[in-house]
N, C-alpha and C positions, 0 to 999 in steps of 0.2 A: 524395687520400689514401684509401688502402684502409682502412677501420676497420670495426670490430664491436662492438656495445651489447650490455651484460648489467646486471643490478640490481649495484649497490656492495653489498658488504660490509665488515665491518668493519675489517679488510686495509688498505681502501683511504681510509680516515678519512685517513691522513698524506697520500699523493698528493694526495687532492681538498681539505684544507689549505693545501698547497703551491701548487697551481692558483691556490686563493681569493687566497691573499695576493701571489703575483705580479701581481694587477690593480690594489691597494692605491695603490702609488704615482703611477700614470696620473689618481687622480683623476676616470677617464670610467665606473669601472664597479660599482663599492660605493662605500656609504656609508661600512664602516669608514673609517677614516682611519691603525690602527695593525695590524699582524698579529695574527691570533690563533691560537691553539692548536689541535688536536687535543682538547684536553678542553674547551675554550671552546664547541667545536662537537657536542661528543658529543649534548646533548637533543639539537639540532636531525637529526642523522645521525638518531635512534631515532625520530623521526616522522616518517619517511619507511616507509611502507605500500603496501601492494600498489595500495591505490587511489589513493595519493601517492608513487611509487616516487623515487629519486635512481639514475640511471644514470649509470654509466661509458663512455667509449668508450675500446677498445683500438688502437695501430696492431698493425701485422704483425708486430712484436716483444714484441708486447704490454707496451708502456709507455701508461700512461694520458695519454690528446691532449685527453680534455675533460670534462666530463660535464656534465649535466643534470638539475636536481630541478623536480618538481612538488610543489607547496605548497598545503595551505588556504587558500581566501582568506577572510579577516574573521570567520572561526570559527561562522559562525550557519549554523541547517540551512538556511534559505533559499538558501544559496549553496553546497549539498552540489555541483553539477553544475557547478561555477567552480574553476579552477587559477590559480595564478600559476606561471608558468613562469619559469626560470634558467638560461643558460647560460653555465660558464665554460669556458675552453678554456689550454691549456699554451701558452704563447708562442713553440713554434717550431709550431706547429699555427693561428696565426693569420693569416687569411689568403687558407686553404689549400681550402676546403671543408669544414672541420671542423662550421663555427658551422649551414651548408645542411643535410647530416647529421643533425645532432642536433635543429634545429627541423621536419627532415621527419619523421623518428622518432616526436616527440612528438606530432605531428599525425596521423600513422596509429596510435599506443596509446591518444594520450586517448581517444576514445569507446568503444575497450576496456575502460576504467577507470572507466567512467560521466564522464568530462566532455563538458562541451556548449560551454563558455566559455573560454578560453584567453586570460588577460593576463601582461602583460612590464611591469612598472614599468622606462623606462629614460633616462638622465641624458639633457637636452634638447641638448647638446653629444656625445654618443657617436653621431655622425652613421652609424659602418658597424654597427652594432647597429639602429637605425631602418631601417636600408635592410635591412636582413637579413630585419625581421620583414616588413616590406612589403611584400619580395620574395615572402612566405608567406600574404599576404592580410590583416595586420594594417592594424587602422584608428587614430585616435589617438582614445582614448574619454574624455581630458581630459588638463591637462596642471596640473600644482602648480608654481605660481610660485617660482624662488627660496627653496622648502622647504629646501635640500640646503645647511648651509655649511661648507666645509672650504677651510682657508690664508685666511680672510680673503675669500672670495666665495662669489657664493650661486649655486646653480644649477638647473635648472628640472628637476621628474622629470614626464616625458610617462608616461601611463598606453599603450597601446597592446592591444588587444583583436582575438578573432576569434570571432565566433559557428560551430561544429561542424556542430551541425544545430537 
């Protein structure tokens, strides 16, 4: 896939909605369990910062294939130099190279951004998301047992991490 990364705007709150909520029903990739909105999402869209951006990725027609947010982790200054990272991607973009793209990306900006630390909270069952990050040098830096339950089971959320520098 030929694609190109720019910071979201707010333009693009419906698209990157749409993205979110198509992963809903797989059960391997949020927690939500029901869709949400466009205004559900809006704080979370406004705290995304230059030093926590949320990027888009375009194909060549420029239809949005994925994006990507970096996140505060755990709020304390102690953990100014820590990201949680998020990747969702459009369902005919899955697959494809889309998910490779967007976690090399983020690997060459975050220390642009002051991070040093780069985690992926992801379901212990979404086997090609583990393989993704692994593929990128991620390690498993814990894992939460059966924290996760939706339909009636529980499932395990692996922490997964990579030290920058």
């Amino acid at each position: 896939m030929n694609l190109t990364l720019r910071r979201a705007v707010m333009e693009d709150l419906d698209a990157v909605v749409a993205i979110y909520n198509s992963t809903i029903a797989s059960r391997m990739v949020t927690a939500d369990t029901e869709e949400v909105t466009a205004e559900d999402r809006m704080d979370w869209f406004l705290q995304h910062t230059d030093q926590r951006p949320l990027l888009v990725a375009e194909d060549e027609n420029g239809s949005m294939a994925a994006w990507i947010s970096f996140e505060t982790f755990y709020g304390r200054p102690a953990y100014e130099k820590t990201a949680e990272i998020s990747i969702y991607l459009h369902e005919n973009c899955r697959g494809k190279g889309a998910g490779s793209f967007l976690l090399q990306e983020a690997l060459r900006i975050a220390p642009e951004i002051g991070i040093r630390n780069v985690m992926a909270f992801i379901f212990g069952h979404n086997v090609p998301s583990i393989k993704l990050f692994e593929k990128f040098g991620f390690t498993q830096w814990g894992v939460l047992p059966g924290i996760a339950e939706m339909d009636g089971k529980r499932y395990d959320l692996n922490i997964l991490g990579r030290v920058l520098s």
